[in-house]
The first five atom37 places (N, CA, C, CB, O) and aatype in JSON, in Angstrom:
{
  "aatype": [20, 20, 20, 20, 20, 20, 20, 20, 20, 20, 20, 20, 20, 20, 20, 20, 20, 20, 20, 20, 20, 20, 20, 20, 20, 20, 20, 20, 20, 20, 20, 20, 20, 20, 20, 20, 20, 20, 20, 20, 20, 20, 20, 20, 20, 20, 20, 20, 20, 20, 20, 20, 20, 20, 20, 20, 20, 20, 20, 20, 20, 20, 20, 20, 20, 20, 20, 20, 20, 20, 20, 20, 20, 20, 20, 20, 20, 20, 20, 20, 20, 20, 20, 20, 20, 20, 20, 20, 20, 20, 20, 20, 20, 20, 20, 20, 20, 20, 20, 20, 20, 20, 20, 20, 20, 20, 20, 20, 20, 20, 20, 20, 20, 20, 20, 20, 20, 20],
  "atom_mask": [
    [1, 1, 1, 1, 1],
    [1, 1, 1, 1, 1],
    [1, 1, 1, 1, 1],
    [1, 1, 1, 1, 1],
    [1, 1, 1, 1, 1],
    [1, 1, 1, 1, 1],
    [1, 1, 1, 1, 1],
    [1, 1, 1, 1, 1],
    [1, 1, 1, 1, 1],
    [1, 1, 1, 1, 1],
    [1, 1, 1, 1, 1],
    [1, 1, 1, 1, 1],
    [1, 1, 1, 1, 1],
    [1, 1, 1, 1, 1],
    [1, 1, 1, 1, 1],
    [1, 1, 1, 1, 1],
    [1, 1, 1, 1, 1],
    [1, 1, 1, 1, 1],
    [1, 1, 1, 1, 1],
    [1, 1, 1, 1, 1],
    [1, 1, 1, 1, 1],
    [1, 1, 1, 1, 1],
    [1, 1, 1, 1, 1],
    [1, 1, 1, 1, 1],
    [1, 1, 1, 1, 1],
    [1, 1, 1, 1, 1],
    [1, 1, 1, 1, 1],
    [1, 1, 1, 1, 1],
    [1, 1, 1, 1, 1],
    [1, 1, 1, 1, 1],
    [1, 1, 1, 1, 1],
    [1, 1, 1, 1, 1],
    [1, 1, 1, 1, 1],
    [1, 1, 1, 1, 1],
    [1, 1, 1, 1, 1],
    [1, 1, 1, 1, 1],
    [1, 1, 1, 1, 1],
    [1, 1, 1, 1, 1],
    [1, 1, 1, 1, 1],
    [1, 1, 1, 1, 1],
    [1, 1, 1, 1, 1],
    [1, 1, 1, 1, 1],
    [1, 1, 1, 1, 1],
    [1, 1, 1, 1, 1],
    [1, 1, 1, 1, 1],
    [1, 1, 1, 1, 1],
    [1, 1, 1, 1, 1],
    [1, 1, 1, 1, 1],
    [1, 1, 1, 1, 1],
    [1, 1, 1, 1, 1],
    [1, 1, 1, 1, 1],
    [1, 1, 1, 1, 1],
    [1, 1, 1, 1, 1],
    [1, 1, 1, 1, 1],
    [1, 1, 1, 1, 1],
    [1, 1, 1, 1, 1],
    [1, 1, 1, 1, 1],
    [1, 1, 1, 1, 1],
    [1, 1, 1, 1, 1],
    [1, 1, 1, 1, 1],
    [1, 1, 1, 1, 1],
    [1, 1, 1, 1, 1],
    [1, 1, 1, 1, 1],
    [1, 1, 1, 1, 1],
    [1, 1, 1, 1, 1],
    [1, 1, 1, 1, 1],
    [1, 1, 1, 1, 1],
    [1, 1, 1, 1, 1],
    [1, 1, 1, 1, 1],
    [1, 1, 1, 1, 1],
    [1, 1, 1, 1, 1],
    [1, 1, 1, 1, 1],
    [1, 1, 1, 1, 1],
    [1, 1, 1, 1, 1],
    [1, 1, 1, 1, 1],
    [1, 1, 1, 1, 1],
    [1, 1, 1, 1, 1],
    [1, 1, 1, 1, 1],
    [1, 1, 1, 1, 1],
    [1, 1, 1, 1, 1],
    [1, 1, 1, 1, 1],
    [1, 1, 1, 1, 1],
    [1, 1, 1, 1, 1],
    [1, 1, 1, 1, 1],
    [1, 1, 1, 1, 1],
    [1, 1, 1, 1, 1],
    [1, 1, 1, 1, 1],
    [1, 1, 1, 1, 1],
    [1, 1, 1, 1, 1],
    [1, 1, 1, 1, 1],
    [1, 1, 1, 1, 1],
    [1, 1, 1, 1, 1],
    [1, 1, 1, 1, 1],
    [1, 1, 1, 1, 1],
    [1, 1, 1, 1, 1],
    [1, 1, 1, 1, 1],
    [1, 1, 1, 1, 1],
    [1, 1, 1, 1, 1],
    [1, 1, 1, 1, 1],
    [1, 1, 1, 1, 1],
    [1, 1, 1, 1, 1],
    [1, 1, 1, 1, 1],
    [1, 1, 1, 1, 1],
    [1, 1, 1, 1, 1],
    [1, 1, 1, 1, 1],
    [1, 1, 1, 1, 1],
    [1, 1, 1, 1, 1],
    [1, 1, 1, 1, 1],
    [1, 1, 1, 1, 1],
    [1, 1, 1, 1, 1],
    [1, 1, 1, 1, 1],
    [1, 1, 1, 1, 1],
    [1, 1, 1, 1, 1],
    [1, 1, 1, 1, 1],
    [1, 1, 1, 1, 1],
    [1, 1, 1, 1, 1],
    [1, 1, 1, 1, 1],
    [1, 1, 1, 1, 1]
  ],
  "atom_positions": [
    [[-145.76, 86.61, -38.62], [-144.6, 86.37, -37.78], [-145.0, 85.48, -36.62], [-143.99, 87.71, -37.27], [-146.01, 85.65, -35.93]],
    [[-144.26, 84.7, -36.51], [-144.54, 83.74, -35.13], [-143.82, 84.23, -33.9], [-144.01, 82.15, -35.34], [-142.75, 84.84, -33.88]],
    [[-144.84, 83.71, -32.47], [-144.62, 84.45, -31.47], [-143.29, 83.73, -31.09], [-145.8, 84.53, -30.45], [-142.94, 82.55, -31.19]],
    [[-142.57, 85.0, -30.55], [-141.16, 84.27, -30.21], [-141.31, 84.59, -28.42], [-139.45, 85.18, -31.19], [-141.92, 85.52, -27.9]],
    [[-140.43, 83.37, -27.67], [-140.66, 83.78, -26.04], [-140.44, 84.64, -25.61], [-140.2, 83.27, -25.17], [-139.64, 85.34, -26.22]],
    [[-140.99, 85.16, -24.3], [-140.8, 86.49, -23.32], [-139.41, 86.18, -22.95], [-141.91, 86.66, -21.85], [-139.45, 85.17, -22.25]],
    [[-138.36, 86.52, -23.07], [-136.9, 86.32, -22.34], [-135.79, 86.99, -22.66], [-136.43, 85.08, -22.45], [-135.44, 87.05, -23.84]],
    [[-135.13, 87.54, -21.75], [-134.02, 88.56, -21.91], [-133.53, 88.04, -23.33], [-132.76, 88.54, -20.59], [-133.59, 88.82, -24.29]],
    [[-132.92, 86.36, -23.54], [-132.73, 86.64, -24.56], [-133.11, 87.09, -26.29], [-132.41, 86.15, -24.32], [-132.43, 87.38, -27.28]],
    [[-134.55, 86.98, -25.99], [-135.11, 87.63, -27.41], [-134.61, 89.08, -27.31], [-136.95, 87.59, -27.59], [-133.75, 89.69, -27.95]],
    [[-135.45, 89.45, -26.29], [-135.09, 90.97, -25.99], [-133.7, 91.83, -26.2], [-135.31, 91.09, -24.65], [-133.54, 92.98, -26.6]],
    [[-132.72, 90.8, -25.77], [-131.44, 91.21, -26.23], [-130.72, 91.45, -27.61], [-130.84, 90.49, -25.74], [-129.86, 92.23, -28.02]],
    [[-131.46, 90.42, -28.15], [-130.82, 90.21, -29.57], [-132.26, 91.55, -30.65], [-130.92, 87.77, -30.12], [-131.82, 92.22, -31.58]],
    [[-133.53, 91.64, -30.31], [-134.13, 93.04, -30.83], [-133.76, 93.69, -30.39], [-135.22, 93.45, -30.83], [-134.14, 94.55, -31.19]],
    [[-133.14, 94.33, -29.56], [-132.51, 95.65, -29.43], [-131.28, 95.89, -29.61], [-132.67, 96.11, -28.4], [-130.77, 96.98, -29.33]],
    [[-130.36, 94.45, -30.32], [-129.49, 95.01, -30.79], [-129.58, 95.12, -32.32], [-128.48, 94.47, -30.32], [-128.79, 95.79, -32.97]],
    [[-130.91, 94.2, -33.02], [-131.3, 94.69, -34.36], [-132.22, 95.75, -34.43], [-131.83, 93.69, -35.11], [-132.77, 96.19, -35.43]],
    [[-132.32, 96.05, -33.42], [-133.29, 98.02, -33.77], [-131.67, 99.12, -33.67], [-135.06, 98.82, -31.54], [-131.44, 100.17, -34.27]],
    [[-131.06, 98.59, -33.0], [-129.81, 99.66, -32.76], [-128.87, 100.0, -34.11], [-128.73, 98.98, -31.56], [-128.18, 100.97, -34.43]],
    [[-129.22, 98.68, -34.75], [-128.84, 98.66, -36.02], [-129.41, 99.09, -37.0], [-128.64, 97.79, -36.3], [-128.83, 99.51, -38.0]],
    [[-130.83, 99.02, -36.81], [-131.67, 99.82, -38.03], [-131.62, 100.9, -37.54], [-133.16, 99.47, -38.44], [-131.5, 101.8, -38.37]],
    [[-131.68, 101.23, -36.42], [-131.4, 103.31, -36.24], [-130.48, 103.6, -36.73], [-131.12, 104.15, -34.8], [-130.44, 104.59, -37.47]],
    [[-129.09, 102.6, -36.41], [-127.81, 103.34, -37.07], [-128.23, 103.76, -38.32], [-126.48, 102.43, -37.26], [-128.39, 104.93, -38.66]],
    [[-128.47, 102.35, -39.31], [-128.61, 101.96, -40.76], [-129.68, 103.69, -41.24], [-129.68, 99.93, -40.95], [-129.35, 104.42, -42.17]],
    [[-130.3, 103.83, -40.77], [-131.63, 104.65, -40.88], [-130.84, 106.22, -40.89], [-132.9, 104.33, -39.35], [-131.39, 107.12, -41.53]],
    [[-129.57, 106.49, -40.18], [-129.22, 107.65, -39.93], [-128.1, 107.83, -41.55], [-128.5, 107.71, -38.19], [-127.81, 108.87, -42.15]],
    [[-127.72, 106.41, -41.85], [-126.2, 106.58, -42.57], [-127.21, 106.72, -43.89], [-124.73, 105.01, -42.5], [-126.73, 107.36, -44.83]],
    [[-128.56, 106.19, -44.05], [-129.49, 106.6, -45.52], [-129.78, 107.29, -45.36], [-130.5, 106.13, -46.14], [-130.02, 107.52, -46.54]],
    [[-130.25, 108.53, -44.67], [-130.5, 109.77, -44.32], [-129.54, 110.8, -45.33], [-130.24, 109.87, -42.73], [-129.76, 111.69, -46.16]],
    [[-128.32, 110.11, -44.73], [-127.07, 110.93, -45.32], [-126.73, 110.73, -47.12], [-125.62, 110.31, -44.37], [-126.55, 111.45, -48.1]],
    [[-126.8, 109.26, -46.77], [-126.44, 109.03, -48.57], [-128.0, 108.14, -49.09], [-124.53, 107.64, -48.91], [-128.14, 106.92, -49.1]],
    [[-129.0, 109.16, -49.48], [-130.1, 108.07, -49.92], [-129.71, 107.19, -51.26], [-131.57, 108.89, -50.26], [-130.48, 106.36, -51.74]],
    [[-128.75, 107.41, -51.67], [-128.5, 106.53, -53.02], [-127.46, 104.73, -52.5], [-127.24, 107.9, -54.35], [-126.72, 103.92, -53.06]],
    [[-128.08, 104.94, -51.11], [-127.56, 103.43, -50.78], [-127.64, 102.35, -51.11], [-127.71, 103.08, -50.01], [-128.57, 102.35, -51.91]],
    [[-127.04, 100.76, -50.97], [-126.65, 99.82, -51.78], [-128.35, 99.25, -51.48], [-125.09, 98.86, -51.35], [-128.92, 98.7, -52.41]],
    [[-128.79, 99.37, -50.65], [-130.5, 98.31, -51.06], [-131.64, 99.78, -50.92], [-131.12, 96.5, -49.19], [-132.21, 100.24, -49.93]],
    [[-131.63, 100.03, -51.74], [-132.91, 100.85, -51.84], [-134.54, 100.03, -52.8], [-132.23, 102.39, -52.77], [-134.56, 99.19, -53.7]],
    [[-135.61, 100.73, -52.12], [-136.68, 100.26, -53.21], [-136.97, 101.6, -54.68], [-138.39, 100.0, -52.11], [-137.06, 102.76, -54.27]],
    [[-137.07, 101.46, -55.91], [-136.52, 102.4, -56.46], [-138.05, 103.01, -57.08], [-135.22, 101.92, -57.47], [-138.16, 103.86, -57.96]],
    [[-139.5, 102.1, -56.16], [-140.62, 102.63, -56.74], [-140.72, 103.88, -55.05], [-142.15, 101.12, -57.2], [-141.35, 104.93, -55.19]],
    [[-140.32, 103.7, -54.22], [-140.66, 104.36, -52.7], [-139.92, 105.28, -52.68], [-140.45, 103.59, -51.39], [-140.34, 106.44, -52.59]],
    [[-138.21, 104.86, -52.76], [-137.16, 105.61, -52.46], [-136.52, 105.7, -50.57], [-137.72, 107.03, -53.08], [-135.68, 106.4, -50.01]],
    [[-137.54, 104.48, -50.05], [-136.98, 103.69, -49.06], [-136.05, 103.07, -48.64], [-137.31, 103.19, -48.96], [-136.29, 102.21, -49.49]],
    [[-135.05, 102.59, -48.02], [-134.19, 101.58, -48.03], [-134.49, 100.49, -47.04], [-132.95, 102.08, -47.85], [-134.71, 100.74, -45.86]],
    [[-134.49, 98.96, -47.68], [-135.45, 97.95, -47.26], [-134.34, 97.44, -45.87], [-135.91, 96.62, -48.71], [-133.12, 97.32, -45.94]],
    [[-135.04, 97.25, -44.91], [-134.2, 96.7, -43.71], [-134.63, 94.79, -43.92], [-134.9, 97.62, -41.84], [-135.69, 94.45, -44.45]],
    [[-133.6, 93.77, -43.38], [-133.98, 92.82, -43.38], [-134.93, 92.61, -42.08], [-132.97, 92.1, -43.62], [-135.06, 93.48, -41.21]],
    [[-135.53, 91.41, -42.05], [-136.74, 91.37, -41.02], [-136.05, 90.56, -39.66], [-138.26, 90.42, -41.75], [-135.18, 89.73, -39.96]],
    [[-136.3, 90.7, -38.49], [-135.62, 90.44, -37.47], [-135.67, 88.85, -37.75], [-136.19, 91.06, -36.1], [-136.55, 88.38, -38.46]],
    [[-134.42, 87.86, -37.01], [-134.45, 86.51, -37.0], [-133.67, 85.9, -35.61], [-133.8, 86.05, -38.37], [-132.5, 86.06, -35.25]],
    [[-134.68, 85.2, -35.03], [-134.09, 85.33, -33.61], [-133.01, 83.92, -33.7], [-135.51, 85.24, -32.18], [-133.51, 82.88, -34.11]],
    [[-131.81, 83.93, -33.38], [-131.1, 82.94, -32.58], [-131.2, 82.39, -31.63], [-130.36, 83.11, -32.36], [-130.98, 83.05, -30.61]],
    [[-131.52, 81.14, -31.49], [-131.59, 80.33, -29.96], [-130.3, 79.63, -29.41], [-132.69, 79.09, -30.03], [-129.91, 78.49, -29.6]],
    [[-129.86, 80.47, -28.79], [-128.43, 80.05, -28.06], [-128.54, 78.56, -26.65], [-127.87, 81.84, -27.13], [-127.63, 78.01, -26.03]],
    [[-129.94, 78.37, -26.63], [-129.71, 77.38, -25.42], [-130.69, 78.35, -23.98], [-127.53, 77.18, -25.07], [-130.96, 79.54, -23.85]],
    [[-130.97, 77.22, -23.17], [-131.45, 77.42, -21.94], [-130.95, 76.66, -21.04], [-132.64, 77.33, -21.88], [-130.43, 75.56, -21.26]],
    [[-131.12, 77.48, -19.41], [-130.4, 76.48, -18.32], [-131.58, 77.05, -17.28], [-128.39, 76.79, -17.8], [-132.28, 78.06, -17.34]],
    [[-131.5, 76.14, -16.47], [-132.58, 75.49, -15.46], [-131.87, 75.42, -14.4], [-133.23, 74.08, -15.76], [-130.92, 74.65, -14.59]],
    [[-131.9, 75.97, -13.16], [-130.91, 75.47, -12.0], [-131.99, 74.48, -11.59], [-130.3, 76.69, -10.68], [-133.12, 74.62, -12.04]],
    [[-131.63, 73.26, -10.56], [-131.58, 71.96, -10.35], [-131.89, 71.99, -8.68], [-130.12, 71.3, -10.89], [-132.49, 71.1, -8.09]],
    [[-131.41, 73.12, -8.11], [-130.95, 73.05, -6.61], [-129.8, 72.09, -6.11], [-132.13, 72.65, -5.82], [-129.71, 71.04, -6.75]],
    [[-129.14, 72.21, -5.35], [-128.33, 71.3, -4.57], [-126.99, 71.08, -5.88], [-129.38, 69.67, -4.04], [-126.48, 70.1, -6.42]],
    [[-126.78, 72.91, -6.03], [-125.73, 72.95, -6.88], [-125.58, 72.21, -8.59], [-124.82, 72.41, -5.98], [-124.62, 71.99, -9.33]],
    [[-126.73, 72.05, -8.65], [-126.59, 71.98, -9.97], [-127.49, 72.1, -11.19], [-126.16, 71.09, -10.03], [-128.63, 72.39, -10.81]],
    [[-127.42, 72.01, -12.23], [-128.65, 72.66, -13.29], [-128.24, 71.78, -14.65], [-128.51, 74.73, -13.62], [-127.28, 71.05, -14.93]],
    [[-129.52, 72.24, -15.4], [-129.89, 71.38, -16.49], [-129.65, 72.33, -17.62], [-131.39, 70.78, -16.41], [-129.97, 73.45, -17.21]],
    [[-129.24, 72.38, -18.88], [-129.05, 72.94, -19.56], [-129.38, 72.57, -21.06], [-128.12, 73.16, -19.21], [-128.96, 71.44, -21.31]],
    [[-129.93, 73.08, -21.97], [-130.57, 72.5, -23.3], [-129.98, 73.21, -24.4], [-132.18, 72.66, -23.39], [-130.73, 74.16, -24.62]],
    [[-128.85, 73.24, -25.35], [-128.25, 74.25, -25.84], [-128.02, 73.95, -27.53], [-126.95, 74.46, -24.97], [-128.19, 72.8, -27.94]],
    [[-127.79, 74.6, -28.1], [-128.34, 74.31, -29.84], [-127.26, 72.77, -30.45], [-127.77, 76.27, -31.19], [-126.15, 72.35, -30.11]],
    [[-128.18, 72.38, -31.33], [-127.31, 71.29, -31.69], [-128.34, 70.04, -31.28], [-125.75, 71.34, -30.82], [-128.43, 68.97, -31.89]],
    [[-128.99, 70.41, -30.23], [-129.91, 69.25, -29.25], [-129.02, 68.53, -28.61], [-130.88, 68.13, -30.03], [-128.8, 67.34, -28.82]],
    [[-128.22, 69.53, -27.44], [-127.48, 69.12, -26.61], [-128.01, 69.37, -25.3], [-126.35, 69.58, -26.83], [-128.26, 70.46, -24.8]],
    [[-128.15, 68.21, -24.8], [-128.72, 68.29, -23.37], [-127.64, 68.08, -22.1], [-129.86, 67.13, -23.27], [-126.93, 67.11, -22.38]],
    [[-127.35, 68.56, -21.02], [-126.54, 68.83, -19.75], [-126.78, 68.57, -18.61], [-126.34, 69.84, -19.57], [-127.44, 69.54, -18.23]],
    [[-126.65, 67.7, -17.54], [-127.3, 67.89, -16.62], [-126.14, 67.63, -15.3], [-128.57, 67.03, -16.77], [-125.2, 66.83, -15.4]],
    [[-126.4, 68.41, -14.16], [-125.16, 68.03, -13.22], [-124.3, 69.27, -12.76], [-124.14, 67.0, -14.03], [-124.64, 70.38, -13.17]],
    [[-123.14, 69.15, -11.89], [-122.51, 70.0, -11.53], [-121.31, 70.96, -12.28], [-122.22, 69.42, -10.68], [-120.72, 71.96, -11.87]],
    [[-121.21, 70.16, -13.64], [-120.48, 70.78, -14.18], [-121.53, 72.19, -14.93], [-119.68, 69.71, -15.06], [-121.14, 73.34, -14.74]],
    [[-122.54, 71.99, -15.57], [-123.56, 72.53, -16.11], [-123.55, 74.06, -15.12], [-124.93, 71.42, -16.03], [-123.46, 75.23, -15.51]],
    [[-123.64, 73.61, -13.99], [-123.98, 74.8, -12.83], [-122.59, 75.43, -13.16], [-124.26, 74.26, -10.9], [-122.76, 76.64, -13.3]],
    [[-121.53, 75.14, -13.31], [-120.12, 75.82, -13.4], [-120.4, 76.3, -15.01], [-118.56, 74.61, -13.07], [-119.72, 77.32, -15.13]],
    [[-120.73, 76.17, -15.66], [-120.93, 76.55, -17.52], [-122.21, 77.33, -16.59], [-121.41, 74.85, -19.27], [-121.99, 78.48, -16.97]],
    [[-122.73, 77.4, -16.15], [-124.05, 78.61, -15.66], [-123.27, 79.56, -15.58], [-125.0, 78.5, -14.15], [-123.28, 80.6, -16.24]],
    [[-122.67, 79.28, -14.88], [-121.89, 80.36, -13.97], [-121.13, 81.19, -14.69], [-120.95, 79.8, -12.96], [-121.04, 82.41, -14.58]],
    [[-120.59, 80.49, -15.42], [-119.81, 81.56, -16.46], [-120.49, 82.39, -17.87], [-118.62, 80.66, -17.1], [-120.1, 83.36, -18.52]],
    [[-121.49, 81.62, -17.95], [-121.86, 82.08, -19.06], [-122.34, 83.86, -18.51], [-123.12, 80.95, -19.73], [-121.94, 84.96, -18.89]],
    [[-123.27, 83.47, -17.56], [-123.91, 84.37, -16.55], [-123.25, 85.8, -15.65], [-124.27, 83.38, -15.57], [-123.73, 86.86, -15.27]],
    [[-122.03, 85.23, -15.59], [-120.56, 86.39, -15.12], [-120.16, 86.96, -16.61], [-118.78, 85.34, -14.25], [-119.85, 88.14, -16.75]],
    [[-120.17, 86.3, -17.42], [-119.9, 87.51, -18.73], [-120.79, 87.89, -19.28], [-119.16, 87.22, -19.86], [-120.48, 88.78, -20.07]],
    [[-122.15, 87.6, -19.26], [-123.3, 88.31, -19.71], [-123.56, 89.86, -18.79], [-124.6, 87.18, -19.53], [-124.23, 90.85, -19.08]],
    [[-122.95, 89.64, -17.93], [-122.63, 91.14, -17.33], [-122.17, 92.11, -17.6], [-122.14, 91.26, -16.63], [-121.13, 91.86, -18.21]],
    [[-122.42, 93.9, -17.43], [-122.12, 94.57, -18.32], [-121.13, 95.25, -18.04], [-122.96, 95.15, -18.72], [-120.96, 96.05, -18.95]],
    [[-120.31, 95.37, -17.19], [-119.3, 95.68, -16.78], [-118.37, 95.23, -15.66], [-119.54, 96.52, -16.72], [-118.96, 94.65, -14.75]],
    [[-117.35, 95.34, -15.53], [-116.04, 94.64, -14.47], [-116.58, 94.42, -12.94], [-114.51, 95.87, -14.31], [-116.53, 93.47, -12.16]],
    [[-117.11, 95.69, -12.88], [-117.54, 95.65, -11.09], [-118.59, 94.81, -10.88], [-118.1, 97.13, -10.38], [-118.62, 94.01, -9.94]],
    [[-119.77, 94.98, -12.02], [-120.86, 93.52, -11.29], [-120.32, 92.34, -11.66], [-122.59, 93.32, -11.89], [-120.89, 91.32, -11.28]],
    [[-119.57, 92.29, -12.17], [-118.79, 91.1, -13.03], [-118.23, 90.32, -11.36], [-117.1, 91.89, -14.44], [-118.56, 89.22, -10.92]],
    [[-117.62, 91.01, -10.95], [-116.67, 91.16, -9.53], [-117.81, 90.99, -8.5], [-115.74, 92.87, -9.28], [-117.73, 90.12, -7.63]],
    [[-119.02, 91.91, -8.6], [-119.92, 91.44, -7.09], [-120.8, 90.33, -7.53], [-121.06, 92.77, -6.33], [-121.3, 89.72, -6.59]],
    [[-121.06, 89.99, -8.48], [-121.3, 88.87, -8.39], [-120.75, 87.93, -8.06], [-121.58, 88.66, -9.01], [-121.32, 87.21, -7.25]],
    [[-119.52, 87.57, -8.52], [-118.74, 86.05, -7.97], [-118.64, 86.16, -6.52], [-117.04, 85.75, -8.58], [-118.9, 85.4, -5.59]],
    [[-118.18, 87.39, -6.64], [-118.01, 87.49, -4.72], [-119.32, 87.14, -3.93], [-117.62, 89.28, -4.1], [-119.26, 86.89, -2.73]],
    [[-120.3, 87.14, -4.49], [-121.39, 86.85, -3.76], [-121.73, 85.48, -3.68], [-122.41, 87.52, -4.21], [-122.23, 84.91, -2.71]],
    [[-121.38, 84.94, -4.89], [-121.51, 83.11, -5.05], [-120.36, 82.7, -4.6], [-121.68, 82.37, -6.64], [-120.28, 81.47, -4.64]],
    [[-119.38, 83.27, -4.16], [-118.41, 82.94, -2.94], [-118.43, 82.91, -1.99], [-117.69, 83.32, -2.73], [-117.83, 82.01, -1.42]],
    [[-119.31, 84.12, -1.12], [-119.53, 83.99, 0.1], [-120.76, 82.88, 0.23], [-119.78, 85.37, 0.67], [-120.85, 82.1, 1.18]],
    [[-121.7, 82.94, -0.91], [-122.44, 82.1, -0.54], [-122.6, 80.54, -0.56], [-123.13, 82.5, -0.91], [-123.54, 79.84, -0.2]],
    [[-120.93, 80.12, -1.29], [-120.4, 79.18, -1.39], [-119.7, 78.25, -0.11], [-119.71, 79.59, -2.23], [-119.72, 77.05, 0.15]],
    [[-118.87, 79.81, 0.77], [-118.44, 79.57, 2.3], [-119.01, 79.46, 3.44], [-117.82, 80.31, 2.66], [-118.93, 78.74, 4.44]],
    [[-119.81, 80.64, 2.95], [-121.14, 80.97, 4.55], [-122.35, 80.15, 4.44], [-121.97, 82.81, 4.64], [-122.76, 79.67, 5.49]],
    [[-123.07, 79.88, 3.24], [-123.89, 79.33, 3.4], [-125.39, 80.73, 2.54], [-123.7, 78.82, 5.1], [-125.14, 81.83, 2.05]],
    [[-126.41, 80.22, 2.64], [-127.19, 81.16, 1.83], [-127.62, 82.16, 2.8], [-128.41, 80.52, 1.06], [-128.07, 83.23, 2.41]],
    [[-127.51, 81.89, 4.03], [-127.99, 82.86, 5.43], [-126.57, 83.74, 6.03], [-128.65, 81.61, 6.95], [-126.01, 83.44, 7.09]],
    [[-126.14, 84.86, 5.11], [-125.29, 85.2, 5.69], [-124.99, 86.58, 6.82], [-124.73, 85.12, 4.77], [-123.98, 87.21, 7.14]],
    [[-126.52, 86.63, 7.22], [-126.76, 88.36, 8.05], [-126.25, 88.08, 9.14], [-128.41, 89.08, 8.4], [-125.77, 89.09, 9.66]],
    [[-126.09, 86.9, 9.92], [-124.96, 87.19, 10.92], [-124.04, 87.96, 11.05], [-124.38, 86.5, 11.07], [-123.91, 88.8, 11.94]],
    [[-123.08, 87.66, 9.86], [-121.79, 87.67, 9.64], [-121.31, 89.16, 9.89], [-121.51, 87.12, 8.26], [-120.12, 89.45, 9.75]]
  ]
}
């Protein structure tokens, strides 16, 4: 197997194919006469993990970022930082950080990045 990178997104996508072989692992438990069995073991064969590369982004500073995304599509500029942004607000796992986040790239949009005055 070849080494695949350290990054949330590998990580994300194996643990949602282990979540699946636990399921898979509980429902052969129940019915071992399932549709892929090995019939010298009496195992049922899982397929082998295969990672998807959805793309990478790079922030830039001074509002904007670089982005490299499948296809060999390359991005660069202020719109890119706005496609960050969103991609990044729904990769979130629920409504409320969904919510303190923007609010935070709002204030830090108005106030500036130094906002302990305030």
């Amino acid at each position: 197997m070849k080494s695949l990178p350290a990054t949330a997104q590998v990580a994300a996508q194996q643990g949602a194919y282990l979540s699946h072989c636990f399921n898979r692992m509980e429902q052969c438990a129940e019915n071992p006469e399932g549709p892929r069995r090995f019939r010298s073991t009496g195992r049922h064969a899982f397929r082998p993990f295969q990672y998807k590369h959805f793309g990478q982004f790079a922030p830039l500073g001074g509002e904007q970022a670089a982005a490299e995304l499948p296809g060999d599509w390359v991005s660069m500029g202020h719109s890119t930082q706005w496609l960050w942004y969103s991609v990044y607000a729904s990769k979130q796992v629920s409504w409320r950080t969904r919510v303190l986040v923007v609010s935070d790239w709002t204030r830090r949009f108005i106030f500036g990045r130094d906002s302990s005055r305030i």
